[in-house]
C-alpha positions as CSV (number, residue, x, y, z in Angstrom):
1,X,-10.7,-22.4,16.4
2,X,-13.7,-20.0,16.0
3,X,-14.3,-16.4,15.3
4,X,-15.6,-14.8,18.7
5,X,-15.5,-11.3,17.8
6,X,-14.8,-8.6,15.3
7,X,-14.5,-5.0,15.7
8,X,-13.9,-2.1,13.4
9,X,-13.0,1.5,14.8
10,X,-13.1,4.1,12.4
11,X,-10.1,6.6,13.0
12,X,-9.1,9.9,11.6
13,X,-6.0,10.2,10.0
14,X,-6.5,14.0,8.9
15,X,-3.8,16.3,7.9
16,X,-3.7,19.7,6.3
17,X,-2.2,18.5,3.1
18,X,-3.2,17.3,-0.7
19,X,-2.4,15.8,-3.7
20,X,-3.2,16.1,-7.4
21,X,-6.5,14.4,-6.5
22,X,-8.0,15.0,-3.1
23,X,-6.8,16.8,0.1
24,X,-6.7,14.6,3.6
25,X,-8.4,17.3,5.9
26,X,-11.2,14.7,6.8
27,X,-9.4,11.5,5.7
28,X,-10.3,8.7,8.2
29,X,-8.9,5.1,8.3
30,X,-10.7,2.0,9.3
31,X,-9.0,-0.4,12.4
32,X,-10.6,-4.1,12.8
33,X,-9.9,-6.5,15.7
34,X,-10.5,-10.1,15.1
35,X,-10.7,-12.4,17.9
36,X,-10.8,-16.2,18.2
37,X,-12.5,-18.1,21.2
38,X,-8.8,-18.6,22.4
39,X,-8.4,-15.2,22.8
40,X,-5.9,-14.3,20.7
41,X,-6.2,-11.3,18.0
42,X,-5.2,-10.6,14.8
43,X,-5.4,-6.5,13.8
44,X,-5.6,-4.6,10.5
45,X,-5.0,-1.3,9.7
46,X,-6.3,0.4,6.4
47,X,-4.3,1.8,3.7
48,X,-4.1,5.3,3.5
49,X,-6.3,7.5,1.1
50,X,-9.4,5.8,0.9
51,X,-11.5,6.6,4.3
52,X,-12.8,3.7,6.7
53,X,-15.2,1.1,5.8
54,X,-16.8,0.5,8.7
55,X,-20.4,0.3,7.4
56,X,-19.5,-1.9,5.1
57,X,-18.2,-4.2,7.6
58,X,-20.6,-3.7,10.1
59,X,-23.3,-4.0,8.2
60,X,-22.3,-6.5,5.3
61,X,-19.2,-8.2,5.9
62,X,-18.5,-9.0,9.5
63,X,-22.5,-10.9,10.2
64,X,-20.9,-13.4,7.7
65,X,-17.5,-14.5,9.2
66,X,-18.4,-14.0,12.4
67,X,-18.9,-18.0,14.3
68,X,-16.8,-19.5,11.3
69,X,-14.8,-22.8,12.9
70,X,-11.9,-24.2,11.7
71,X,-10.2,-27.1,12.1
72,X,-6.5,-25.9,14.0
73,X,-5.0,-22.7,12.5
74,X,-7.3,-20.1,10.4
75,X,-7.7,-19.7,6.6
76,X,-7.3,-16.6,5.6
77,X,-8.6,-17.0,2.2
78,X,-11.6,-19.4,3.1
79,X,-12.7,-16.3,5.5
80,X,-12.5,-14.1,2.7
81,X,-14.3,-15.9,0.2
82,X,-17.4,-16.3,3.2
83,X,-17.4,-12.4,3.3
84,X,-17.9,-12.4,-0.4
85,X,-21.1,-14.8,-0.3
86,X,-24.1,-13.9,-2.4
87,X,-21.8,-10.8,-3.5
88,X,-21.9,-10.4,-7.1
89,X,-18.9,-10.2,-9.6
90,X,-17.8,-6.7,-10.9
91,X,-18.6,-3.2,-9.8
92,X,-16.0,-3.3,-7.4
93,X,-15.9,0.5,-5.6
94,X,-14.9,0.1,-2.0
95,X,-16.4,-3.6,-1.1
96,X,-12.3,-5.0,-1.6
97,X,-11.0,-2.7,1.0
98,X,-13.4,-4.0,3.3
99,X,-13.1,-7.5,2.4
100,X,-9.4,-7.1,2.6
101,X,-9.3,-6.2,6.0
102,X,-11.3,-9.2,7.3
103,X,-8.4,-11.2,5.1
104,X,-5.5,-8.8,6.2
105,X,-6.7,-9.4,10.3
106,X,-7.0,-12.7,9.8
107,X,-3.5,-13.6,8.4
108,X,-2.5,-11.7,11.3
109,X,-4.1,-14.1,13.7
110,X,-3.0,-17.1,11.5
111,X,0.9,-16.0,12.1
112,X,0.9,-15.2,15.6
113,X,-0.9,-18.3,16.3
114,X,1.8,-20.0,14.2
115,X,4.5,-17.8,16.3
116,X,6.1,-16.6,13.3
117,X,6.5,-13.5,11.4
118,X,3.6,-12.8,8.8
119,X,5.7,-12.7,6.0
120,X,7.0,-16.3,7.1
121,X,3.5,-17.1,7.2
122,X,2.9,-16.1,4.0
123,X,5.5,-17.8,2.3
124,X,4.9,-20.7,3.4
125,X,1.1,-20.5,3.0
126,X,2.1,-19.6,-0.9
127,X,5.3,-22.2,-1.2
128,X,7.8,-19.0,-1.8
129,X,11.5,-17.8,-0.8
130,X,10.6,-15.0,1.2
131,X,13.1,-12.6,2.9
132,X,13.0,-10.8,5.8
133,X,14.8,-7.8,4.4
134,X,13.4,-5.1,2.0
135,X,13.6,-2.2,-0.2
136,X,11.5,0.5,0.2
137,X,11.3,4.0,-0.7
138,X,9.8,7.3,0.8
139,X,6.6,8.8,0.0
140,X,6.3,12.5,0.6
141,X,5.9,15.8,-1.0
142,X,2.1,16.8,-0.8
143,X,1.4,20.0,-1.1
144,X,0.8,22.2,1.7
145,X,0.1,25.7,2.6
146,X,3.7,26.0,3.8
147,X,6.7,25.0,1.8
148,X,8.1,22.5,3.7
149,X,8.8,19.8,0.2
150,X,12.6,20.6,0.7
151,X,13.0,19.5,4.0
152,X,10.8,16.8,3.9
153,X,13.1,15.1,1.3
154,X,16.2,16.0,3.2
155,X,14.3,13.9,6.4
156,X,13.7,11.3,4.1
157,X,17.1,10.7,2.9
158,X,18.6,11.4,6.3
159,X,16.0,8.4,7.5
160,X,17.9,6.3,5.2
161,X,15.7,6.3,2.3
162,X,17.6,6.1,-0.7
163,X,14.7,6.6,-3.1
164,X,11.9,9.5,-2.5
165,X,9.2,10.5,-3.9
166,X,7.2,13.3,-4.3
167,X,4.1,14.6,-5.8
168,X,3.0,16.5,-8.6
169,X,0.2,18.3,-10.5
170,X,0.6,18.0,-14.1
171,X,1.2,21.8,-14.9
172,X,4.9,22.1,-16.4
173,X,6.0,25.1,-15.2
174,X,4.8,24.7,-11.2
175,X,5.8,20.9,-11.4
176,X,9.4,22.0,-12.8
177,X,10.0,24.6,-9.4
178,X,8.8,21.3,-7.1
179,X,11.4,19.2,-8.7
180,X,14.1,21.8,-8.3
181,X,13.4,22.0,-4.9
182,X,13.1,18.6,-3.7
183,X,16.6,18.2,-5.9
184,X,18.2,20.5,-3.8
185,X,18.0,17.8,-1.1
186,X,19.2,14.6,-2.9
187,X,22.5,13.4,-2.5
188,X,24.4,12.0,-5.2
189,X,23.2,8.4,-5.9
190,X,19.4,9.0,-4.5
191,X,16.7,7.9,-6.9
192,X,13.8,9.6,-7.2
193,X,9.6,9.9,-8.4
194,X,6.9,11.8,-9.2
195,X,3.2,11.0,-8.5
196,X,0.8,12.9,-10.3
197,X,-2.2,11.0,-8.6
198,X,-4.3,10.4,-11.6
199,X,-4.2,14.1,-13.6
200,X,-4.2,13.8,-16.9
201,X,-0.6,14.8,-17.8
202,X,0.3,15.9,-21.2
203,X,2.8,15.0,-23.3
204,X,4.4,17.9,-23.0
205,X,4.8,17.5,-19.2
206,X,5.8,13.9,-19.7
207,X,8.8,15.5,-22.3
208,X,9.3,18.5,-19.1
209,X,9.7,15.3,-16.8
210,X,13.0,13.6,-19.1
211,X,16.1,15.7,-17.7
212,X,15.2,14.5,-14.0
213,X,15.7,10.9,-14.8
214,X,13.5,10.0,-12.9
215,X,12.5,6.2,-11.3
216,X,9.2,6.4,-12.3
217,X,5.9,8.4,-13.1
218,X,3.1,7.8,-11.0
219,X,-0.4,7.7,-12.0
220,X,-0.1,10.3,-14.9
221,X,-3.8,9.5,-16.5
222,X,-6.8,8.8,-14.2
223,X,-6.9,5.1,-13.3
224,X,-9.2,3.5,-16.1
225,X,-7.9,5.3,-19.1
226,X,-5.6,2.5,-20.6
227,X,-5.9,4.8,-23.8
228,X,-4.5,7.5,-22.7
229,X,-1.9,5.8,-20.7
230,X,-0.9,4.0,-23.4
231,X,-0.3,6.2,-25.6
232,X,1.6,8.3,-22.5
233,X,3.9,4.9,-22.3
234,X,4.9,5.2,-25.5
235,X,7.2,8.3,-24.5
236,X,9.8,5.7,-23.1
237,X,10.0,7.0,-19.7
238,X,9.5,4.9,-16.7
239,X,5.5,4.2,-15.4
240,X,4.1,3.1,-12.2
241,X,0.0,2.7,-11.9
242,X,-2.0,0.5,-10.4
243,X,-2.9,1.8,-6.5
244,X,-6.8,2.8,-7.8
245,X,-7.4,-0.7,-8.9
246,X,-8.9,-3.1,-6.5
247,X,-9.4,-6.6,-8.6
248,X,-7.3,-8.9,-10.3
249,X,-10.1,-8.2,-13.6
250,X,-8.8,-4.8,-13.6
251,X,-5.5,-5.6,-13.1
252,X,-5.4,-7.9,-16.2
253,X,-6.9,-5.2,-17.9
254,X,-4.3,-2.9,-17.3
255,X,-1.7,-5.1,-18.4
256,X,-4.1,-6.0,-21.7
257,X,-4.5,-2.4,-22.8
258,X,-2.4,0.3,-20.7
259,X,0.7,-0.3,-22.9
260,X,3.3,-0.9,-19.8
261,X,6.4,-2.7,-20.4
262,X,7.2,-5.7,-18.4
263,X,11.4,-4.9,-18.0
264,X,10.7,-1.2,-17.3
265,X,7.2,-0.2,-15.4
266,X,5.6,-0.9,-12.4
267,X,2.3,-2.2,-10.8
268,X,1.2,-0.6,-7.4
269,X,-2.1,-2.8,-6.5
270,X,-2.7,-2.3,-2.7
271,X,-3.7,-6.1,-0.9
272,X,-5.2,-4.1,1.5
273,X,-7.8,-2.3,-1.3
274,X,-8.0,-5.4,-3.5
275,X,-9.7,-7.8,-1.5
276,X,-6.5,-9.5,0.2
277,X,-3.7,-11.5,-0.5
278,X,-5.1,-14.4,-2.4
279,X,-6.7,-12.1,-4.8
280,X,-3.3,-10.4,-4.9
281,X,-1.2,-13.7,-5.5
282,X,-3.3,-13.8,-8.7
283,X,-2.6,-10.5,-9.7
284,X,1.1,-11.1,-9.3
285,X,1.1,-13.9,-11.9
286,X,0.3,-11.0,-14.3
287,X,3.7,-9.3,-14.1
288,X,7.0,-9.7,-13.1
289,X,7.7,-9.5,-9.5
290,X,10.6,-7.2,-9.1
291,X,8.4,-4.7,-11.0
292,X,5.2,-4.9,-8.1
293,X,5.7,-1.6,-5.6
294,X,2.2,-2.3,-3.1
295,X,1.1,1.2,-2.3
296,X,0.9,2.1,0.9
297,X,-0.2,0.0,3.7
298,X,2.8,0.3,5.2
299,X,3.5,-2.5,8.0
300,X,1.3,-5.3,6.3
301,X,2.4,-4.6,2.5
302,X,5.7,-4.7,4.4
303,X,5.7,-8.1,4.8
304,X,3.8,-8.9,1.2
305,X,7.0,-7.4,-0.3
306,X,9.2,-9.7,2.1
307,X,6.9,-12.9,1.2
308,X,6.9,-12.5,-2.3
309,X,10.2,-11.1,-3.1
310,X,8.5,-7.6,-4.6
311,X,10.6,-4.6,-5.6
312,X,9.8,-2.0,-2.9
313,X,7.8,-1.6,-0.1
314,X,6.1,2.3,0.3
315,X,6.6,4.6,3.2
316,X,5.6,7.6,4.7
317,X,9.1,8.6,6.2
318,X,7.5,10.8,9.2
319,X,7.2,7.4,12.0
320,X,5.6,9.9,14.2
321,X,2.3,9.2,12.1
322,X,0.3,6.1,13.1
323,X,0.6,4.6,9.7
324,X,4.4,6.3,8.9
325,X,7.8,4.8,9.2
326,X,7.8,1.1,10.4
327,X,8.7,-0.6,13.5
328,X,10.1,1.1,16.7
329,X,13.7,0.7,16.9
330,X,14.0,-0.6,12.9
331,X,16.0,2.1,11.1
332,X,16.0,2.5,7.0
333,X,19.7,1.4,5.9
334,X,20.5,2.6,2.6
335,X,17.0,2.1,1.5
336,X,16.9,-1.5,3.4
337,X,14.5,-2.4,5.7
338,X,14.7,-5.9,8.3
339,X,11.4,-7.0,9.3
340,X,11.8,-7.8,12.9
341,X,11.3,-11.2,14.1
342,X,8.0,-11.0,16.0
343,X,5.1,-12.8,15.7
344,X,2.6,-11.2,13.1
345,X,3.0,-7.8,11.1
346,X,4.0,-6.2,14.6
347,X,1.1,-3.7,15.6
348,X,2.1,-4.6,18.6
349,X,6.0,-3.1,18.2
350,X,4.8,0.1,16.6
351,X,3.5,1.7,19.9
352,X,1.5,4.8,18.5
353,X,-0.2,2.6,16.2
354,X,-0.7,-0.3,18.6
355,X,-2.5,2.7,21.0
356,X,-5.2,3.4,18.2
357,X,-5.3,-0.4,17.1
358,X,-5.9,-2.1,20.8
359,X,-8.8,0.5,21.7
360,X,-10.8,-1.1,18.5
């Protein structure tokens, strides 16, 4: 088989709403069509929060791949490492997003030539005991000029979520009125987070923080200050990081120097910002794997949880959002999630998704 064509279609995904870090008003997203000379496709969709890369794959990546042959099925991984030629190691920035696309469309293409699920694909490309069932939690909570957190928690857990979480800003007394809030909508035996998105929380918030019990802290110093995290991990409550690293090299070095514990925090490296799954598989022999929650990238990291046997998949609850909820018809069961049994992640059975992704 031979790559015929590739397309990227940069989208926006903007909505009047923030986090500790940046606000989404002109957040775009980058779509990519990959076709063989068969004429079948394989699609990505970006994860959320980092804007499209379509120069980048215009321009850099995409002259590389494009004419590759292979002998029956594709190799995803031997397309990535052509995208990366003459690229040097380090300085990572966006390139991995963009190189993870090309990867993420191709395993697409690979399973649906194969007729099988992607996370079937997957793990059997990797030799694992996937599943086709998942955990996953809700993602919700930014701040907005109206005070909708309450209710979007109480969607959330009527969705079926059974774990929700919502974000936060580092100051103790504002973060303290969010979390009464958004605990005015959790039933007995929900589970819930906070993600501070990088701020550099004090230890005084992080002591604020113990009544709630809470799952997990998210990002509570900016991404590459191990220091400081470290010394925040000492505190003894839980710690998930992770989503603003986009190499296996700074994955390891989180592990070296951030001070997270193996039985009791979480890594949240994104496939789809870390320059694919192979680089991912590497990652995951850093840590154990009931402690990996990918961020975002909702359908495709979907089926890296499945494949791998992960701890959680993310979600944004609201499925009326191109990259929100999962596939039609698939309802959240007590936080459980079946992967239906199409070929592919299943662009193709997420219908206002599919509209955006079959125009690229």
């Amino acid at each position: 088989m031979k790559i015929a064509e590739l397309r990227e279609r940069t989208v926006s995904i903007a909505a009047p709403m923030r986090n500790a870090a940046i606000g989404f008003g002109e957040m775009t997203a980058s779509a990519v069509a990959m076709v063989c000379d068969s004429g079948i496709t394989g699609y990505a969709f970006d994860s959320i929060g980092r804007y499209g890369k379509g120069a980048l794959l215009r321009e850099r990546f995409f002259p590389r791949v494009l004419g590759l042959s292979f002998d029956g099925v594709i190799d995803p991984p031997a397309l990535a490492r052509a995208a990366m030629a003459n690229e040097k190691s380090g300085g990572h920035g966006e390139r991995p997003g963009a190189v993870a696309l090309i990867e993420a469309a191709a395993w697409d293409l690979r399973a649906k030539m194969q007729g099988v699920p992607l996370w079937r694909c997957l793990a059997d490309y990797y030799r694992t005991n996937g599943s086709g069932t998942i955990s996953a939690y809700a993602s919700c909570g930014h701040f907005r000029t109206d005070d909708v957190l309450t209710d979007e928690v109480k969607r959330a857990v009527d969705a079926g979520y059974r774990c929700v979480k919502i974000k936060v800003a580092g100051e103790v007394k504002a973060d303290l009125k969010r979390l009464e809030r958004a605990s005015a909508a959790l039933p007995r035996g929900t589970s819930w987070a906070v993600d501070a998105n990088g701020a550099a929380v004090s230890e005084a918030w992080f002591e604020a923080m113990s009544p709630f019990k809470l799952a997990w802290i998210e990002e509570p110093a900016p991404p590459l200050d191990f220091q400081r995290l470290a010394g925040l991990a000492r505190l003894g409550q839980p710690i998930a990081t992770g989503e603003n690293l986009f190499s296996y090299d700074d994955a390891r070095n989180l592990v070296r120097y951030g001070g997270l514990r193996r039985e009791r925090d979480f890594i949240q490296v994104d496939p789809l910002l870390a320059y694919g799954v192979d680089e991912y598989v590497q990652i995951l022999a850093l840590w154990p794997r009931a402690q990996f929650m990918p961020h975002a990238g909702h359908l495709f990291n979907a089926h890296c949880v499945a494949a791998f046997g992960l701890g959680m998949a993310e979600a944004a609850p609201d499925a009326s959002l191109i990259y929100g909820g999962y596939w039609d018809g698939v309802r959240v069961d007590a936080g459980r999630v079946k992967i239906p049994d199409v070929p592919g992640a299943g662009f193709e059975a997420k219908a206002n998704l599919f509209a955006v992704l079959e125009k690229t």
